[in-house]
C-alpha positions in Angstrom: 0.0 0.0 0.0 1.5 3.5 -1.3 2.3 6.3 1.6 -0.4 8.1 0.2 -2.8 6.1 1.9 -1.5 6.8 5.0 -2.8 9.9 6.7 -0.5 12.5 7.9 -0.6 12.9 11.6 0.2 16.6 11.6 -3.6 16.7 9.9 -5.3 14.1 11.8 -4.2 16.5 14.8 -5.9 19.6 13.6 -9.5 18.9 12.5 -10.3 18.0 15.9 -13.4 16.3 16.7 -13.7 14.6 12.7 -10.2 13.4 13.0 -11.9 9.6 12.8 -13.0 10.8 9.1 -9.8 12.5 8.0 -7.9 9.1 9.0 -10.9 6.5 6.8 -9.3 7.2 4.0 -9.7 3.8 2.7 -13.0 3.5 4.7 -14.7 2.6 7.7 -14.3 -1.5 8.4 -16.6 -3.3 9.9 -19.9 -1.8 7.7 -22.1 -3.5 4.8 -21.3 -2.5 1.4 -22.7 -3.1 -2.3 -20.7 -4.2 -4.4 -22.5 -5.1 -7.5 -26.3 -6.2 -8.6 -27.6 -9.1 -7.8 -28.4 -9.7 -11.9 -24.8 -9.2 -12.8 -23.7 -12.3 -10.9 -25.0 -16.0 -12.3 -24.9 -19.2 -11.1 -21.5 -20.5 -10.8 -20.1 -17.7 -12.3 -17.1 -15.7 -10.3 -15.8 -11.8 -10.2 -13.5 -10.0 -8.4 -14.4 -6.8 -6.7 -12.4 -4.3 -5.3 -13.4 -2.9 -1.6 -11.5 -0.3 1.4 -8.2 -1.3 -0.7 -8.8 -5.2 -0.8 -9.6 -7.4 -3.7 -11.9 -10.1 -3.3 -13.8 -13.3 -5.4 -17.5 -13.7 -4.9 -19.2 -16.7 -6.3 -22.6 -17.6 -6.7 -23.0 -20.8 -5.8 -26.6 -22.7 -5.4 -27.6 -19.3 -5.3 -25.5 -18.0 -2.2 -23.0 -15.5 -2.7 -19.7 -16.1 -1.0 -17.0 -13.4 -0.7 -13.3 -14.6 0.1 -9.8 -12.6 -0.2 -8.0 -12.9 -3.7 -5.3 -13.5 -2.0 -3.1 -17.4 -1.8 -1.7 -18.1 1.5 1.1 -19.9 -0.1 2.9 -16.7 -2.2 0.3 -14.4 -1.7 -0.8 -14.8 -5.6 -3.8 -13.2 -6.6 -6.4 -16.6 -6.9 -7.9 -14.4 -10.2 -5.0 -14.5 -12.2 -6.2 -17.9 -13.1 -9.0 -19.1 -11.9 -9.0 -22.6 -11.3 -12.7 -23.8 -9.8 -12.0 -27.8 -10.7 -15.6 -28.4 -8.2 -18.3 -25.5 -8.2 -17.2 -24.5 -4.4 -13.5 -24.6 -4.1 -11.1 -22.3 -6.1 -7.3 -23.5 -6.3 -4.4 -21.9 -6.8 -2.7 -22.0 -10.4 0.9 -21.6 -9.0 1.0 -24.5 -6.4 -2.9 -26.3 -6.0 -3.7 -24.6 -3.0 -7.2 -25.0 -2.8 -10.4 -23.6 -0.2 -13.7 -23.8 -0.1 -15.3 -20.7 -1.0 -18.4 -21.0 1.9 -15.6 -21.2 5.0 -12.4 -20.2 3.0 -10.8 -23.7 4.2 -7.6 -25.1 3.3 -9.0 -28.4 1.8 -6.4 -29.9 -0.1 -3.5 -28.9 -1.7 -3.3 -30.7 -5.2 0.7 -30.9 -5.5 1.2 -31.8 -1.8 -1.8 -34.2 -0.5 -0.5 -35.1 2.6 0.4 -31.6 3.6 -0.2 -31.1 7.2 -1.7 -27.5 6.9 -4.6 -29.1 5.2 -7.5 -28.4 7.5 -6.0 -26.4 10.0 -5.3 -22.9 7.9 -7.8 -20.8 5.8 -8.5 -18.1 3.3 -10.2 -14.5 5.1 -14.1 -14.5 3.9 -16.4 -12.1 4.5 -20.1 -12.3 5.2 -22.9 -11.8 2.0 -26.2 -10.8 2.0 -28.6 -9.5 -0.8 -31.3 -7.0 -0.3 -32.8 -4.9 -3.0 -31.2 -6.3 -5.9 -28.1 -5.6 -4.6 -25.0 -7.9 -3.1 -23.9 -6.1 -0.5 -20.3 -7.6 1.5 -19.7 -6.8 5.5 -16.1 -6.0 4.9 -14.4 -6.3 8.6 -14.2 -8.3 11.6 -16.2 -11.4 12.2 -17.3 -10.4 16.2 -18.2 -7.1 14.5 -20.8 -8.3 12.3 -24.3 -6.7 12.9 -27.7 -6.9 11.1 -27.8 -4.8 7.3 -30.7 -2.8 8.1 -28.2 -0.6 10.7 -26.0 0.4 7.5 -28.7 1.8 5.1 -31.2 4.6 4.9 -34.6 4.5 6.6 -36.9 2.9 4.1 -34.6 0.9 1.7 -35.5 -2.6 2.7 -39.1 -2.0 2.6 -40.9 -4.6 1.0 -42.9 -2.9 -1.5 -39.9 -0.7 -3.0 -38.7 -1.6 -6.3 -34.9 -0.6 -6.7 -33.1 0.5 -9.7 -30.0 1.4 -10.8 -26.2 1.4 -12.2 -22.4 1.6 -10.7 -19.7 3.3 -12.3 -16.2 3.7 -10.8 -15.1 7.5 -9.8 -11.5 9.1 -9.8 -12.0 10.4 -6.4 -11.7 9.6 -2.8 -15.1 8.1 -1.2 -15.1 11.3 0.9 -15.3 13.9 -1.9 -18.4 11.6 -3.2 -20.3 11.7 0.0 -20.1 15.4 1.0 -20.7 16.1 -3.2 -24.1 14.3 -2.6 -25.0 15.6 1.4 -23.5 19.3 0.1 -26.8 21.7 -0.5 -24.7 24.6 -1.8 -23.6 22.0 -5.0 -27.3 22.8 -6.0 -25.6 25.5 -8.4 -23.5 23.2 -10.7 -27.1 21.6 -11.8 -29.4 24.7 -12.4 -28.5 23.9 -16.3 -30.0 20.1 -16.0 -31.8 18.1 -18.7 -34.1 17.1 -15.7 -36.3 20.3 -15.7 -38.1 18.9 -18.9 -39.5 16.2 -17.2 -40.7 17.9 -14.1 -41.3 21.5 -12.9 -38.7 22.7 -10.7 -37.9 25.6 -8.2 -34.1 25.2 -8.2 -32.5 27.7 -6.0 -28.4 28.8 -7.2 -27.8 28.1 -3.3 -29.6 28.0 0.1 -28.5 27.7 4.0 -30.2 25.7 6.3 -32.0 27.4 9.2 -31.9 26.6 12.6 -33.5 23.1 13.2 -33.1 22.1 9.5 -30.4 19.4 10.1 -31.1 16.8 12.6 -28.6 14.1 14.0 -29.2 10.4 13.9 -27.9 8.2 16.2 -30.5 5.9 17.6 -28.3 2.8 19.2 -30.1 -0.3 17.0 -30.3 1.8 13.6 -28.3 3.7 11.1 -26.5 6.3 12.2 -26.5 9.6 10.1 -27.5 13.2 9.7 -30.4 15.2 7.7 -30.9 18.2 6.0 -34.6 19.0 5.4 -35.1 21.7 2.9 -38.2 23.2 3.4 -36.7 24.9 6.4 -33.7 26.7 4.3 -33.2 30.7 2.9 -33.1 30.0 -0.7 -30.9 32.4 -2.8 -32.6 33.1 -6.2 -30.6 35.5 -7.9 -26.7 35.8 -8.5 -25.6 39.5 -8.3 -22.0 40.6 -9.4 -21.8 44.4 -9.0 -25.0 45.2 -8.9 -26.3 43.2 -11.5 -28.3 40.2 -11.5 -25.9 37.8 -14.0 -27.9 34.2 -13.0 -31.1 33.3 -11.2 -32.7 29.6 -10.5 -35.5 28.8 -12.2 -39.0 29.4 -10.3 -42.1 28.2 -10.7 -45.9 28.9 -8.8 -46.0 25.2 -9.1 -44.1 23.9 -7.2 -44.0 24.0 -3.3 -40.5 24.2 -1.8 -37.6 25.8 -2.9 -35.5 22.6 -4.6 -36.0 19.3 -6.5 -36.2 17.7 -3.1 -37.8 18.1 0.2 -34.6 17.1 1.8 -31.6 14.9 1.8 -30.0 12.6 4.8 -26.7 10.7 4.8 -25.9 7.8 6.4 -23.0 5.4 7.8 -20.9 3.9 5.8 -21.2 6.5 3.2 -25.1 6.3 1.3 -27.1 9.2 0.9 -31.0 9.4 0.6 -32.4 11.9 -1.7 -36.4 12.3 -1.0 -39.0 12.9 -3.6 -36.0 12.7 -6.4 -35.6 12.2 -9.4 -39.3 13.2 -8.9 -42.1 12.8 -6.4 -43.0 9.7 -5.5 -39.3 8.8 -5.9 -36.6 8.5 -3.8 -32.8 8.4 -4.7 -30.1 5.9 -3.0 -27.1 6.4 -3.6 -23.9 4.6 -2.0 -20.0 6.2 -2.2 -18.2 2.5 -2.2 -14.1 3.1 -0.7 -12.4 1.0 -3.5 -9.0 2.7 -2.8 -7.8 6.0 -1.6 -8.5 7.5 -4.7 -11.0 5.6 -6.3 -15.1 5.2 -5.2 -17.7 2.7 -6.6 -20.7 4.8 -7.1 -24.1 2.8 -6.8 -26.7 4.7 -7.9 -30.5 3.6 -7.3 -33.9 4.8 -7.8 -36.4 3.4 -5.4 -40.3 3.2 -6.1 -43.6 2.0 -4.2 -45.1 -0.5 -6.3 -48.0 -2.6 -5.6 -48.7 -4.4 -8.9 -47.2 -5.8 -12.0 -47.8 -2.9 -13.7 -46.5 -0.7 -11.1 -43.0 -2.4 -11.9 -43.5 -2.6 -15.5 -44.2 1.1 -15.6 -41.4 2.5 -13.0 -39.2 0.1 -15.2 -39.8 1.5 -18.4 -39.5 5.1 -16.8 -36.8 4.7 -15.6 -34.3 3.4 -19.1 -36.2 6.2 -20.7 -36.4 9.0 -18.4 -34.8 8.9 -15.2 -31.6 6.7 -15.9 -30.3 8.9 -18.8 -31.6 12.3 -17.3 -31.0 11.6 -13.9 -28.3 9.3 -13.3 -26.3 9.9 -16.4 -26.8 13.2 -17.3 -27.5 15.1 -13.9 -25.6 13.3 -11.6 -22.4 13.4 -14.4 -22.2 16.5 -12.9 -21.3 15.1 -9.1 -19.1 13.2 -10.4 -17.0 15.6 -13.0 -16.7 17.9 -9.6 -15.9 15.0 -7.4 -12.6 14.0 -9.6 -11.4 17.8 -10.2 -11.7 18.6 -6.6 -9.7 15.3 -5.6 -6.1 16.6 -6.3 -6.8 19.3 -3.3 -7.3 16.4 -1.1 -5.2 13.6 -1.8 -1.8 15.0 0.3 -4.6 15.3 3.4 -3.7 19.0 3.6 -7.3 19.8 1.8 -9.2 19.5 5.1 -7.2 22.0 6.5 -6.5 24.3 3.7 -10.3 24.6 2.6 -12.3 27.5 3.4 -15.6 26.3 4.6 -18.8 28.7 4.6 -22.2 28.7 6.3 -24.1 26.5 4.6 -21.2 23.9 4.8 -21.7 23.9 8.9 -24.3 20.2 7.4 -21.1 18.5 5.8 -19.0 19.5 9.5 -21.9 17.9 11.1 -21.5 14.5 8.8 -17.8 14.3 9.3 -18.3 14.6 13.3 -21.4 11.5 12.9 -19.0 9.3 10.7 -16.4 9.3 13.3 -18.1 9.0 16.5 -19.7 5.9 14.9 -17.8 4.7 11.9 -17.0 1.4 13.7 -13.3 0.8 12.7 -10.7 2.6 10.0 -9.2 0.6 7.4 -5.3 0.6 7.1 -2.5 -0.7 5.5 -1.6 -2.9 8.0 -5.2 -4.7 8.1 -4.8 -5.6 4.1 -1.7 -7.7 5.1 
Protein backbone atom coordinates (compact mmCIF):
# COMPACT_ATOMS: atom_id res chain seq x y z
CA UNK A 1 0.00 0.00 0.00
CA UNK A 2 1.51 3.48 -1.26
CA UNK A 3 2.34 6.34 1.56
CA UNK A 4 -0.37 8.11 0.18
CA UNK A 5 -2.78 6.06 1.86
CA UNK A 6 -1.52 6.84 4.99
CA UNK A 7 -2.76 9.85 6.73
CA UNK A 8 -0.49 12.53 7.94
CA UNK A 9 -0.61 12.92 11.58
CA UNK A 10 0.18 16.62 11.63
CA UNK A 11 -3.62 16.66 9.89
CA UNK A 12 -5.32 14.05 11.77
CA UNK A 13 -4.16 16.47 14.79
CA UNK A 14 -5.87 19.64 13.64
CA UNK A 15 -9.46 18.94 12.50
CA UNK A 16 -10.35 17.99 15.89
CA UNK A 17 -13.44 16.26 16.71
CA UNK A 18 -13.73 14.55 12.70
CA UNK A 19 -10.23 13.39 12.96
CA UNK A 20 -11.86 9.56 12.85
CA UNK A 21 -12.98 10.85 9.15
CA UNK A 22 -9.80 12.52 8.03
CA UNK A 23 -7.90 9.15 9.04
CA UNK A 24 -10.86 6.46 6.76
CA UNK A 25 -9.29 7.20 3.98
CA UNK A 26 -9.66 3.82 2.71
CA UNK A 27 -12.97 3.46 4.72
CA UNK A 28 -14.66 2.64 7.66
CA UNK A 29 -14.27 -1.49 8.39
CA UNK A 30 -16.64 -3.34 9.90
CA UNK A 31 -19.93 -1.76 7.70
CA UNK A 32 -22.14 -3.52 4.75
CA UNK A 33 -21.32 -2.50 1.42
CA UNK A 34 -22.74 -3.06 -2.25
CA UNK A 35 -20.70 -4.25 -4.45
CA UNK A 36 -22.47 -5.14 -7.46
CA UNK A 37 -26.29 -6.20 -8.55
CA UNK A 38 -27.63 -9.11 -7.77
CA UNK A 39 -28.38 -9.72 -11.89
CA UNK A 40 -24.76 -9.19 -12.82
CA UNK A 41 -23.68 -12.29 -10.92
CA UNK A 42 -25.00 -15.97 -12.35
CA UNK A 43 -24.86 -19.18 -11.09
CA UNK A 44 -21.55 -20.55 -10.77
CA UNK A 45 -20.10 -17.65 -12.33
CA UNK A 46 -17.08 -15.73 -10.29
CA UNK A 47 -15.80 -11.82 -10.20
CA UNK A 48 -13.55 -10.02 -8.43
CA UNK A 49 -14.42 -6.77 -6.73
CA UNK A 50 -12.37 -4.28 -5.33
CA UNK A 51 -13.36 -2.94 -1.59
CA UNK A 52 -11.46 -0.27 1.37
CA UNK A 53 -8.18 -1.34 -0.75
CA UNK A 54 -8.83 -5.18 -0.85
CA UNK A 55 -9.57 -7.40 -3.71
CA UNK A 56 -11.91 -10.07 -3.29
CA UNK A 57 -13.81 -13.30 -5.40
CA UNK A 58 -17.45 -13.69 -4.87
CA UNK A 59 -19.17 -16.69 -6.33
CA UNK A 60 -22.56 -17.58 -6.73
CA UNK A 61 -22.99 -20.77 -5.76
CA UNK A 62 -26.58 -22.73 -5.38
CA UNK A 63 -27.63 -19.26 -5.33
CA UNK A 64 -25.53 -17.96 -2.21
CA UNK A 65 -22.98 -15.53 -2.74
CA UNK A 66 -19.66 -16.06 -0.97
CA UNK A 67 -17.02 -13.40 -0.67
CA UNK A 68 -13.28 -14.59 0.09
CA UNK A 69 -9.85 -12.56 -0.23
CA UNK A 70 -8.04 -12.89 -3.74
CA UNK A 71 -5.29 -13.51 -1.96
CA UNK A 72 -3.06 -17.36 -1.75
CA UNK A 73 -1.70 -18.07 1.48
CA UNK A 74 1.14 -19.88 -0.12
CA UNK A 75 2.95 -16.73 -2.22
CA UNK A 76 0.35 -14.43 -1.71
CA UNK A 77 -0.77 -14.81 -5.64
CA UNK A 78 -3.84 -13.15 -6.56
CA UNK A 79 -6.39 -16.57 -6.92
CA UNK A 80 -7.94 -14.36 -10.22
CA UNK A 81 -5.00 -14.50 -12.19
CA UNK A 82 -6.21 -17.90 -13.10
CA UNK A 83 -8.97 -19.06 -11.87
CA UNK A 84 -9.01 -22.57 -11.33
CA UNK A 85 -12.73 -23.82 -9.78
CA UNK A 86 -12.04 -27.78 -10.69
CA UNK A 87 -15.56 -28.42 -8.20
CA UNK A 88 -18.30 -25.49 -8.15
CA UNK A 89 -17.17 -24.52 -4.44
CA UNK A 90 -13.53 -24.60 -4.07
CA UNK A 91 -11.11 -22.27 -6.11
CA UNK A 92 -7.31 -23.54 -6.32
CA UNK A 93 -4.35 -21.91 -6.78
CA UNK A 94 -2.72 -22.04 -10.40
CA UNK A 95 0.92 -21.63 -9.05
CA UNK A 96 1.05 -24.53 -6.39
CA UNK A 97 -2.87 -26.27 -5.96
CA UNK A 98 -3.71 -24.64 -2.96
CA UNK A 99 -7.16 -25.01 -2.83
CA UNK A 100 -10.38 -23.62 -0.22
CA UNK A 101 -13.73 -23.81 -0.15
CA UNK A 102 -15.34 -20.65 -0.97
CA UNK A 103 -18.39 -20.98 1.88
CA UNK A 104 -15.57 -21.20 4.96
CA UNK A 105 -12.38 -20.25 3.05
CA UNK A 106 -10.83 -23.66 4.19
CA UNK A 107 -7.65 -25.14 3.29
CA UNK A 108 -9.03 -28.41 1.75
CA UNK A 109 -6.39 -29.87 -0.06
CA UNK A 110 -3.47 -28.91 -1.68
CA UNK A 111 -3.34 -30.67 -5.16
CA UNK A 112 0.66 -30.87 -5.46
CA UNK A 113 1.19 -31.83 -1.79
CA UNK A 114 -1.84 -34.21 -0.47
CA UNK A 115 -0.50 -35.14 2.64
CA UNK A 116 0.44 -31.64 3.63
CA UNK A 117 -0.20 -31.10 7.22
CA UNK A 118 -1.68 -27.47 6.88
CA UNK A 119 -4.62 -29.10 5.23
CA UNK A 120 -7.52 -28.36 7.46
CA UNK A 121 -6.03 -26.38 10.01
CA UNK A 122 -5.34 -22.89 7.90
CA UNK A 123 -7.82 -20.82 5.83
CA UNK A 124 -8.45 -18.05 3.34
CA UNK A 125 -10.18 -14.55 5.08
CA UNK A 126 -14.12 -14.47 3.88
CA UNK A 127 -16.41 -12.11 4.50
CA UNK A 128 -20.14 -12.34 5.18
CA UNK A 129 -22.90 -11.79 2.05
CA UNK A 130 -26.17 -10.81 2.01
CA UNK A 131 -28.58 -9.47 -0.83
CA UNK A 132 -31.26 -6.99 -0.33
CA UNK A 133 -32.83 -4.86 -2.98
CA UNK A 134 -31.18 -6.30 -5.88
CA UNK A 135 -28.12 -5.58 -4.63
CA UNK A 136 -24.98 -7.93 -3.06
CA UNK A 137 -23.86 -6.09 -0.45
CA UNK A 138 -20.29 -7.55 1.53
CA UNK A 139 -19.71 -6.81 5.48
CA UNK A 140 -16.08 -5.97 4.86
CA UNK A 141 -14.37 -6.31 8.61
CA UNK A 142 -14.24 -8.28 11.61
CA UNK A 143 -16.17 -11.40 12.23
CA UNK A 144 -17.26 -10.44 16.20
CA UNK A 145 -18.22 -7.10 14.54
CA UNK A 146 -20.84 -8.29 12.34
CA UNK A 147 -24.30 -6.68 12.89
CA UNK A 148 -27.71 -6.88 11.11
CA UNK A 149 -27.75 -4.76 7.30
CA UNK A 150 -30.75 -2.78 8.12
CA UNK A 151 -28.19 -0.62 10.66
CA UNK A 152 -25.98 0.35 7.46
CA UNK A 153 -28.73 1.75 5.10
CA UNK A 154 -31.20 4.56 4.92
CA UNK A 155 -34.64 4.48 6.65
CA UNK A 156 -36.94 2.92 4.07
CA UNK A 157 -34.64 0.90 1.70
CA UNK A 158 -35.46 -2.61 2.67
CA UNK A 159 -39.14 -1.97 2.62
CA UNK A 160 -40.94 -4.58 0.96
CA UNK A 161 -42.86 -2.89 -1.49
CA UNK A 162 -39.94 -0.68 -2.95
CA UNK A 163 -38.73 -1.62 -6.32
CA UNK A 164 -34.89 -0.56 -6.73
CA UNK A 165 -33.11 0.45 -9.70
CA UNK A 166 -30.00 1.40 -10.80
CA UNK A 167 -26.15 1.44 -12.20
CA UNK A 168 -22.44 1.60 -10.72
CA UNK A 169 -19.69 3.26 -12.29
CA UNK A 170 -16.21 3.72 -10.79
CA UNK A 171 -15.07 7.49 -9.78
CA UNK A 172 -11.54 9.15 -9.81
CA UNK A 173 -12.05 10.37 -6.39
CA UNK A 174 -11.67 9.65 -2.77
CA UNK A 175 -15.08 8.12 -1.16
CA UNK A 176 -15.13 11.26 0.88
CA UNK A 177 -15.33 13.86 -1.87
CA UNK A 178 -18.44 11.63 -3.22
CA UNK A 179 -20.27 11.75 0.03
CA UNK A 180 -20.07 15.40 0.97
CA UNK A 181 -20.67 16.11 -3.19
CA UNK A 182 -24.08 14.29 -2.64
CA UNK A 183 -25.04 15.61 1.39
CA UNK A 184 -23.50 19.27 0.15
CA UNK A 185 -26.79 21.67 -0.48
CA UNK A 186 -24.66 24.56 -1.84
CA UNK A 187 -23.56 22.05 -5.00
CA UNK A 188 -27.26 22.82 -6.04
CA UNK A 189 -25.64 25.48 -8.36
CA UNK A 190 -23.52 23.16 -10.73
CA UNK A 191 -27.08 21.56 -11.80
CA UNK A 192 -29.41 24.68 -12.43
CA UNK A 193 -28.53 23.87 -16.26
CA UNK A 194 -30.05 20.09 -15.99
CA UNK A 195 -31.83 18.08 -18.72
CA UNK A 196 -34.08 17.10 -15.69
CA UNK A 197 -36.32 20.35 -15.73
CA UNK A 198 -38.07 18.95 -18.88
CA UNK A 199 -39.52 16.18 -17.24
CA UNK A 200 -40.70 17.87 -14.07
CA UNK A 201 -41.34 21.54 -12.94
CA UNK A 202 -38.74 22.66 -10.67
CA UNK A 203 -37.92 25.56 -8.22
CA UNK A 204 -34.13 25.18 -8.17
CA UNK A 205 -32.53 27.71 -6.00
CA UNK A 206 -28.38 28.83 -7.20
CA UNK A 207 -27.85 28.07 -3.32
CA UNK A 208 -29.60 28.01 0.14
CA UNK A 209 -28.51 27.69 3.97
CA UNK A 210 -30.15 25.73 6.33
CA UNK A 211 -32.04 27.38 9.22
CA UNK A 212 -31.88 26.57 12.60
CA UNK A 213 -33.54 23.15 13.17
CA UNK A 214 -33.14 22.15 9.48
CA UNK A 215 -30.37 19.43 10.09
CA UNK A 216 -31.15 16.81 12.57
CA UNK A 217 -28.65 14.12 13.96
CA UNK A 218 -29.20 10.37 13.87
CA UNK A 219 -27.92 8.22 16.24
CA UNK A 220 -30.52 5.93 17.58
CA UNK A 221 -28.34 2.79 19.20
CA UNK A 222 -30.13 -0.31 17.04
CA UNK A 223 -30.26 1.85 13.63
CA UNK A 224 -28.34 3.74 11.05
CA UNK A 225 -26.48 6.34 12.23
CA UNK A 226 -26.53 9.55 10.05
CA UNK A 227 -27.46 13.20 9.74
CA UNK A 228 -30.44 15.16 7.75
CA UNK A 229 -30.90 18.21 6.02
CA UNK A 230 -34.63 18.98 5.37
CA UNK A 231 -35.14 21.72 2.89
CA UNK A 232 -38.25 23.16 3.45
CA UNK A 233 -36.65 24.92 6.43
CA UNK A 234 -33.70 26.71 4.28
CA UNK A 235 -33.20 30.66 2.87
CA UNK A 236 -33.05 29.96 -0.73
CA UNK A 237 -30.87 32.36 -2.79
CA UNK A 238 -32.58 33.14 -6.17
CA UNK A 239 -30.58 35.49 -7.88
CA UNK A 240 -26.65 35.84 -8.52
CA UNK A 241 -25.56 39.47 -8.26
CA UNK A 242 -21.97 40.57 -9.35
CA UNK A 243 -21.85 44.39 -9.01
CA UNK A 244 -25.01 45.17 -8.93
CA UNK A 245 -26.27 43.21 -11.54
CA UNK A 246 -28.27 40.16 -11.49
CA UNK A 247 -25.90 37.78 -13.95
CA UNK A 248 -27.91 34.21 -12.99
CA UNK A 249 -31.06 33.34 -11.16
CA UNK A 250 -32.69 29.59 -10.53
CA UNK A 251 -35.45 28.80 -12.23
CA UNK A 252 -38.98 29.36 -10.33
CA UNK A 253 -42.13 28.19 -10.66
CA UNK A 254 -45.88 28.88 -8.81
CA UNK A 255 -46.03 25.21 -9.11
CA UNK A 256 -44.09 23.92 -7.17
CA UNK A 257 -44.00 24.00 -3.30
CA UNK A 258 -40.52 24.18 -1.84
CA UNK A 259 -37.63 25.83 -2.91
CA UNK A 260 -35.53 22.55 -4.57
CA UNK A 261 -36.01 19.34 -6.45
CA UNK A 262 -36.19 17.67 -3.12
CA UNK A 263 -37.83 18.05 0.23
CA UNK A 264 -34.61 17.14 1.80
CA UNK A 265 -31.60 14.94 1.82
CA UNK A 266 -30.00 12.62 4.82
CA UNK A 267 -26.72 10.73 4.79
CA UNK A 268 -25.88 7.80 6.37
CA UNK A 269 -23.03 5.43 7.84
CA UNK A 270 -20.94 3.91 5.80
CA UNK A 271 -21.22 6.45 3.24
CA UNK A 272 -25.07 6.28 1.32
CA UNK A 273 -27.06 9.21 0.88
CA UNK A 274 -31.03 9.38 0.56
CA UNK A 275 -32.40 11.86 -1.71
CA UNK A 276 -36.37 12.30 -1.02
CA UNK A 277 -38.96 12.93 -3.60
CA UNK A 278 -35.97 12.69 -6.41
CA UNK A 279 -35.59 12.21 -9.38
CA UNK A 280 -39.29 13.17 -8.87
CA UNK A 281 -42.12 12.81 -6.42
CA UNK A 282 -43.01 9.74 -5.54
CA UNK A 283 -39.32 8.79 -5.87
CA UNK A 284 -36.58 8.54 -3.84
CA UNK A 285 -32.78 8.36 -4.72
CA UNK A 286 -30.13 5.95 -3.02
CA UNK A 287 -27.09 6.39 -3.62
CA UNK A 288 -23.89 4.59 -1.98
CA UNK A 289 -20.04 6.17 -2.23
CA UNK A 290 -18.21 2.53 -2.19
CA UNK A 291 -14.10 3.10 -0.73
CA UNK A 292 -12.38 0.97 -3.47
CA UNK A 293 -8.99 2.67 -2.79
CA UNK A 294 -7.76 5.96 -1.60
CA UNK A 295 -8.52 7.51 -4.74
CA UNK A 296 -11.03 5.63 -6.30
CA UNK A 297 -15.11 5.23 -5.24
CA UNK A 298 -17.73 2.73 -6.59
CA UNK A 299 -20.75 4.80 -7.12
CA UNK A 300 -24.08 2.80 -6.82
CA UNK A 301 -26.75 4.71 -7.95
CA UNK A 302 -30.45 3.65 -7.30
CA UNK A 303 -33.86 4.78 -7.78
CA UNK A 304 -36.39 3.36 -5.38
CA UNK A 305 -40.28 3.24 -6.12
CA UNK A 306 -43.61 2.00 -4.18
CA UNK A 307 -45.12 -0.50 -6.28
CA UNK A 308 -47.96 -2.61 -5.58
CA UNK A 309 -48.67 -4.44 -8.92
CA UNK A 310 -47.18 -5.80 -12.02
CA UNK A 311 -47.85 -2.94 -13.74
CA UNK A 312 -46.46 -0.68 -11.14
CA UNK A 313 -42.95 -2.38 -11.91
CA UNK A 314 -43.45 -2.60 -15.51
CA UNK A 315 -44.17 1.12 -15.56
CA UNK A 316 -41.40 2.53 -12.95
CA UNK A 317 -39.22 0.07 -15.17
CA UNK A 318 -39.76 1.50 -18.41
CA UNK A 319 -39.50 5.13 -16.77
CA UNK A 320 -36.80 4.66 -15.56
CA UNK A 321 -34.32 3.40 -19.12
CA UNK A 322 -36.23 6.19 -20.73
CA UNK A 323 -36.43 9.01 -18.40
CA UNK A 324 -34.81 8.86 -15.16
CA UNK A 325 -31.62 6.73 -15.89
CA UNK A 326 -30.27 8.87 -18.78
CA UNK A 327 -31.57 12.29 -17.27
CA UNK A 328 -31.03 11.56 -13.90
CA UNK A 329 -28.34 9.28 -13.29
CA UNK A 330 -26.27 9.94 -16.43
CA UNK A 331 -26.84 13.17 -17.27
CA UNK A 332 -27.53 15.09 -13.89
CA UNK A 333 -25.59 13.28 -11.64
CA UNK A 334 -22.43 13.37 -14.38
CA UNK A 335 -22.16 16.52 -12.91
CA UNK A 336 -21.30 15.12 -9.07
CA UNK A 337 -19.11 13.23 -10.44
CA UNK A 338 -17.01 15.56 -12.99
CA UNK A 339 -16.65 17.93 -9.55
CA UNK A 340 -15.87 15.02 -7.35
CA UNK A 341 -12.59 14.02 -9.62
CA UNK A 342 -11.38 17.78 -10.16
CA UNK A 343 -11.68 18.60 -6.61
CA UNK A 344 -9.70 15.34 -5.58
CA UNK A 345 -6.09 16.57 -6.29
CA UNK A 346 -6.82 19.30 -3.34
CA UNK A 347 -7.26 16.40 -1.14
CA UNK A 348 -5.23 13.60 -1.80
CA UNK A 349 -1.83 15.04 0.35
CA UNK A 350 -4.58 15.32 3.44
CA UNK A 351 -3.71 18.97 3.60
CA UNK A 352 -7.30 19.81 1.83
CA UNK A 353 -9.18 19.47 5.12
CA UNK A 354 -7.18 21.95 6.46
CA UNK A 355 -6.55 24.29 3.71
CA UNK A 356 -10.30 24.63 2.57
CA UNK A 357 -12.25 27.47 3.42
CA UNK A 358 -15.61 26.33 4.61
CA UNK A 359 -18.80 28.70 4.56
CA UNK A 360 -22.24 28.75 6.33
CA UNK A 361 -24.08 26.45 4.62
CA UNK A 362 -21.15 23.91 4.85
CA UNK A 363 -21.74 23.88 8.85
CA UNK A 364 -24.27 20.15 7.36
CA UNK A 365 -21.07 18.52 5.85
CA UNK A 366 -18.95 19.48 9.47
CA UNK A 367 -21.86 17.85 11.06
CA UNK A 368 -21.47 14.48 8.75
CA UNK A 369 -17.77 14.32 9.32
CA UNK A 370 -18.33 14.60 13.33
CA UNK A 371 -21.44 11.46 12.91
CA UNK A 372 -19.00 9.32 10.71
CA UNK A 373 -16.43 9.31 13.33
CA UNK A 374 -18.06 8.96 16.54
CA UNK A 375 -19.74 5.92 14.87
CA UNK A 376 -17.82 4.72 11.88
CA UNK A 377 -16.99 1.40 13.71
CA UNK A 378 -13.26 0.84 12.70
CA UNK A 379 -10.71 2.58 10.03
CA UNK A 380 -9.25 0.56 7.41
CA UNK A 381 -5.33 0.59 7.13
CA UNK A 382 -2.53 -0.73 5.46
CA UNK A 383 -1.56 -2.95 8.00
CA UNK A 384 -5.23 -4.67 8.14
CA UNK A 385 -4.79 -5.56 4.15
CA UNK A 386 -1.70 -7.69 5.12
Amino acid sequence: MSEESIVREDVAEMVGDWRGYVEAKLGFRNHWYPVRFSNELGEGQLQVVELLGERLLIKRIDGVVYSMRDRCLHRGVPLSQKPDCFTKDTITCWYHGYTYRFQTGDLVNILAVPDSRLIGRRKIVTYPVEEAQGLIFIFLGDEDMVHPLARDVPPGFLDEDLMVLGKHRVVDSNWRLGAENGFDGLHIFIHKDTTLRHYRTFNFPIGHTPRPGAVQVVEDEEGPKGVTDDFSQHDPVWDGVIDGQVVISGPRSEQVHGTSASVGTSIWLPGVLKVDSFPNPGLTQFEWYVPLDAKRHLYVQTIGKKVHTEEDRNAFASDFESIWKPHGLDGFNSDDIWAREVTEPFYADDYGWVDEMLCEPDSTLLEWRRVASRHGRGIQTPEKLR
